[in-house]
N, C-alpha and C positions, 0 to 999 in steps of 0.2 A: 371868913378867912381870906387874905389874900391870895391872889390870883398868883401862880409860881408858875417856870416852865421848867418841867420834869421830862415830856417825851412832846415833841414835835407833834404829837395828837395832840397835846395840851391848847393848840390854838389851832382855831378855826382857816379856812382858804381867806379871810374877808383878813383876821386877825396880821396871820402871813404876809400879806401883800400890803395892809397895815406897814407894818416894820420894815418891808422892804422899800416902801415910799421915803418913812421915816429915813433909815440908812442913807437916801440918796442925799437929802438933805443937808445930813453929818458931813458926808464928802464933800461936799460944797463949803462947808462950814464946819472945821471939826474943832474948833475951840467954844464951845457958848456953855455959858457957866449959868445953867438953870437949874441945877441940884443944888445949890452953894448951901452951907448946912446938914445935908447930909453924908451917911455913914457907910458903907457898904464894906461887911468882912468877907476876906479873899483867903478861904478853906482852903487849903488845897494837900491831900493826903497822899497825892501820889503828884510825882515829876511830873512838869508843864514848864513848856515857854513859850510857845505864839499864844496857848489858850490864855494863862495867869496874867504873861506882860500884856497883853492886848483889852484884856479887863480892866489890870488895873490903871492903865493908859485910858481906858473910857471916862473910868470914875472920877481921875484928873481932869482929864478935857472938858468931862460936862463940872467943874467947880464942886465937885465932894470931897472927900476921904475916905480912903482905904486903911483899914486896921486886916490880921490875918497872918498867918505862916504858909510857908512854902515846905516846909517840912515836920508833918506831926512828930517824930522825934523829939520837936522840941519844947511840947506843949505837953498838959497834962493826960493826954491819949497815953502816952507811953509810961504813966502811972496807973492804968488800966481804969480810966473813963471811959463810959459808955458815949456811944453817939449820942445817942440820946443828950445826955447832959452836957455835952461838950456844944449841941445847938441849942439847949434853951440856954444856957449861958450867954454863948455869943449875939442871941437873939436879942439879949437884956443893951446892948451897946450900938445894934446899928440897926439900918431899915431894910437892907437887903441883904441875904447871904448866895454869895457866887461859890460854888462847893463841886471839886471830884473827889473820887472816894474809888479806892480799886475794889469794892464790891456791888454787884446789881442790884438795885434797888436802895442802894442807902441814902439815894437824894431823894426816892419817893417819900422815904421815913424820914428823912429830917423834914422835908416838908409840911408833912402831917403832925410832927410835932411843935415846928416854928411858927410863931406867932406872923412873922414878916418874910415877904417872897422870898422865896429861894431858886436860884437858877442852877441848873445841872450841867455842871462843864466836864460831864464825863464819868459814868459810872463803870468801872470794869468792860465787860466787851457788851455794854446795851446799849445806852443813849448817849448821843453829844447834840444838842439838838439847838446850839449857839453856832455850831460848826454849819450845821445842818440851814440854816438863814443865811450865813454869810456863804456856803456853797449855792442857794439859790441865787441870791442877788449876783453872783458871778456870772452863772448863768444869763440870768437874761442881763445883765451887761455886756455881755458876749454875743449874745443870740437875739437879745433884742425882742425875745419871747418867752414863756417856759411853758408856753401847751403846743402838742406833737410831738416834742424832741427827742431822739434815739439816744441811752446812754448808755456806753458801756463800759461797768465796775469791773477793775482787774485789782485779782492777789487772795488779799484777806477777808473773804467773803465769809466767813464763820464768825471771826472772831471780832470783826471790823465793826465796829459803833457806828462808827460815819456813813459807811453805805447800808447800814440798818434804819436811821432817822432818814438820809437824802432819799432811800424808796419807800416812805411813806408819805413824806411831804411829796415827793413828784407825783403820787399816787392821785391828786387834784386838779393833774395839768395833763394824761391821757399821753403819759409815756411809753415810749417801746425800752426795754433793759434787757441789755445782751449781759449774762454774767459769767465771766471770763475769771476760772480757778483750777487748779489742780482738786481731784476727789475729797483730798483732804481738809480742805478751806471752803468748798461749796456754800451758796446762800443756803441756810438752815431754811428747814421745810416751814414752818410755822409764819417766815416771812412768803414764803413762795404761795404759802397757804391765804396769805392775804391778798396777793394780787389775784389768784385765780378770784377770790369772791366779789374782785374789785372789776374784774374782766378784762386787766392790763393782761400784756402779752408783755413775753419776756423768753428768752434763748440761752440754754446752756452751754460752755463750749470748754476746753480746756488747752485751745493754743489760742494764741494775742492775733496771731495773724489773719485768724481765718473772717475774724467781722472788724478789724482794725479801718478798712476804708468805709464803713456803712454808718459810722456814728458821727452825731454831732459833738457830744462833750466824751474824753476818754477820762474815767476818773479815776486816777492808779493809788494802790495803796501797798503800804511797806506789811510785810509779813510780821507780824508781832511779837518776837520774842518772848516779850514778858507774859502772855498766854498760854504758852504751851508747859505743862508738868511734864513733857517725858524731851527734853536734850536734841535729843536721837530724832524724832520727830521733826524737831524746828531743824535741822540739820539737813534734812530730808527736801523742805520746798521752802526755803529762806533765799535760793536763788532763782526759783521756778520760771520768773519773767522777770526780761530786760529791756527796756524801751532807750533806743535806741535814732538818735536824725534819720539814718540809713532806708528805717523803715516806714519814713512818713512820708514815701515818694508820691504815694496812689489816696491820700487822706483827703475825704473834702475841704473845702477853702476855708468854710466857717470851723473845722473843727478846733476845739481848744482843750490842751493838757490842762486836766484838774488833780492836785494831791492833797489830802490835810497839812502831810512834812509832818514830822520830818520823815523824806526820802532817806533811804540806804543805798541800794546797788538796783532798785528795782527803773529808774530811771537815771540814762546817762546824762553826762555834764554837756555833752552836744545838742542836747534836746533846749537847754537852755538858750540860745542862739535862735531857737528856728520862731516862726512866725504865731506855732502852736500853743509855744510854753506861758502857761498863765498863773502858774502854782505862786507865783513869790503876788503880782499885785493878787491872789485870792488870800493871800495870808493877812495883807494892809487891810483888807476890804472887810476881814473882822475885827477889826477896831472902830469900823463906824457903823457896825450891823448890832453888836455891841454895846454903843450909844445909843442905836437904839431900843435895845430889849431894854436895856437898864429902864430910861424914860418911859416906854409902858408900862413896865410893871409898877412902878412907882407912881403911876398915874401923872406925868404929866403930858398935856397936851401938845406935841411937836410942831402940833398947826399953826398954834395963838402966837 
C-alpha cells in the first residue's frame, strides 16, 4: 500500500529531515514541473485557506492538477455518502488525496481504505502534520538548528492540532516545552504522558509572562471557536492571552513569533513590526514544505 502522512509518527527523524532538505530546495526553485501528468484531489470538508490554497499552489507549481471541493455541501456527501465511498471514488481519478475532515480519525480511514497516498491537512482537533513540517523547517530557518531548543505553546493546548503534531515531531530534537493555558485548554494528559516516557521536560504555567523571556520560538495559537459545544465556555477564555510589542522588551534576540493563522485578538497588529514576527513568511514556507511532501510520497526523487 502506499506510503500516506496521517500523524507526524508517520515518518521517521531520517524521513523529516528528508523533506525539510527537500523544502529548501522548492524555495530556491518553486516552479519545476516534475508531476506533469499527474492528479491530486483537494478534499476539503471543512473551511481552509493557507492549508487548501498552499496545496493546491504546490500541485501547480510542481506541473499537476488538482480536481476536489472546498465545500462538501456540494458533493454527494450531503446525499448521505459514506466516507468510505466518497474516497474510493475519488481514488479511482487521481494519485494522491490531500483531505480535512472535522472528525478524528477520518484521514486514518480513508487511508486504509484508499488505494493512493493520502495526506492529512487536518482532522478535527488531532493531526495537521503538513502544518507540523513547515513549522519545523521555520524553525530551524530561524534557529538554524532544531535540537536543544526551548518552546513555548500559548492558548489552545486541548484542542489545538498543531501543537499536538509540533510536540511529537520536536520530541527527536531533545526539546524543553513550556505550555502556557488557561485550566481549561491544558496540553491533554496522554500528550504529556508521551513526553514523560520520552524524558523531555516541559513546564506548565497559566500567565504568558512568567517564561515569555526564556524561550527560543513563542508558538501562539487562536482559541478555537468551532470546538467548544457549550457557547458560555468559549466565551470564558476566547480572550485569555494577548501578545502585545509592549511585552517583547526582555525576549531573547533569536526568539521568533510562530502562529498557524488565522490570528484573532490573541496577537496584536504591533507585534507585526517588531523583529520577532515570523507568522506571515511561516505561512509562505508551507507552500514549499508542501512540494515537498507531495514529491515523497509520490515517490519522486528530489535529488536527481
Amino acid at each position: 500500500m502506499s506510503k500516506s502522512l496521517i500523524s507526524i509518527r508517520d515518518f521517521s527523524k531520517e524521513e523529516i529531515l528528508h523533506v525539510l532538505e527537500a523544502a529548501k530546495g522548492f524555495e530556491q526553485d518553486r516552479s519545476r514541473k516534475i508531476l506533469d501528468g499527474k492528479v491530486v484531489g483537494s478534499l476539503f470538508f471543512e473551511p481552509s485557506t493557507r492549508t487548501r490554497l498552499s496545496f493546491e499552489t504546490a500541485v501547480n507549481r510542481l506541473g499537476a492538477r488538482v480536481i476536489g471541493f472546498s465545500d462538501a455541501s456540494n458533493t454527494s456527501v450531503s446525499k448521505g455518502e459514506t466516507l468510505k465511498d466518497t474516497i474510493k471514488m475519488v481514488s479511482n481519478y487521481v494519485d494522491l488525496i490531500v483531505m480535512r475532515h472535522p472528525l478524528e480519525g477520518s484521514s486514518r480511514y480513508a487511508s486504509e481504505v484508499s488505494p493512493v497516498p493520502v495526506v492529512n491537512a487536518g482532522d478535527g482537533a488531532n493531526q495537521h502534520p503538513s502544518q507540523t513540517l513547515l513549522d519545523l523547517y521555520t524553525i530551524m530557518q530561524t534557529q538554524g538548528r532544531l535540537d536543544g531548543l526551548t518552546i513555548n505553546m500559548v492558548g489552545d493546548l486541548k484542542y489545538g492540532r498543531t501543537t499536538h503534531s509540533l510536540l511529537q515531531a520536536m520530541s527527536h530534537f531533545n526539546p524543553t516545552f513550556i505550555f502556557t493555558s488557561p485550566e481549561e485548554l491544558k496540553m491533554p494528559s496522554e500528550y504529556k504522558d508521551f513526553l514523560d516516557r520520552k524524558g523531555i521536560r516541559y513546564i506548565e504555567t497559566d500567565s504568558l509572562e512568567e517564561h515569555l523571556n526564556n524561550c527560543d520560538i513563542l508558538y501562539m495559537t487562536r482559541v478555537q471557536q468551532e470546538r467548544f459545544t457549550d457557547p458560555m465556555e468559549y466565551e470564558k477564555v476566547k480572550d485569555v492571552y494577548r501578545l502585545s510589542a509592549s511585552m517583547l522588551g526582555g525576549v531573547k534576540p533569536n526568539m521568533k513569533i510562530l502562529h498557524p493563522l488565522p490570528r484573532v485578538g490573541e496577537i496584536d497588529q504591533d507585534v507585526d513590526d517588531t523583529p520577532y514576527a515570523y507568522y506571515f513568511k511561516q505561512a509562505e514556507n508551507g507552500l514549499y514544505v508542501r512540494m515537498a511532501i507531495i514529491s515523497y510520497l509520490l515517490e519522486y526523487d528530489t535529488n536527481r
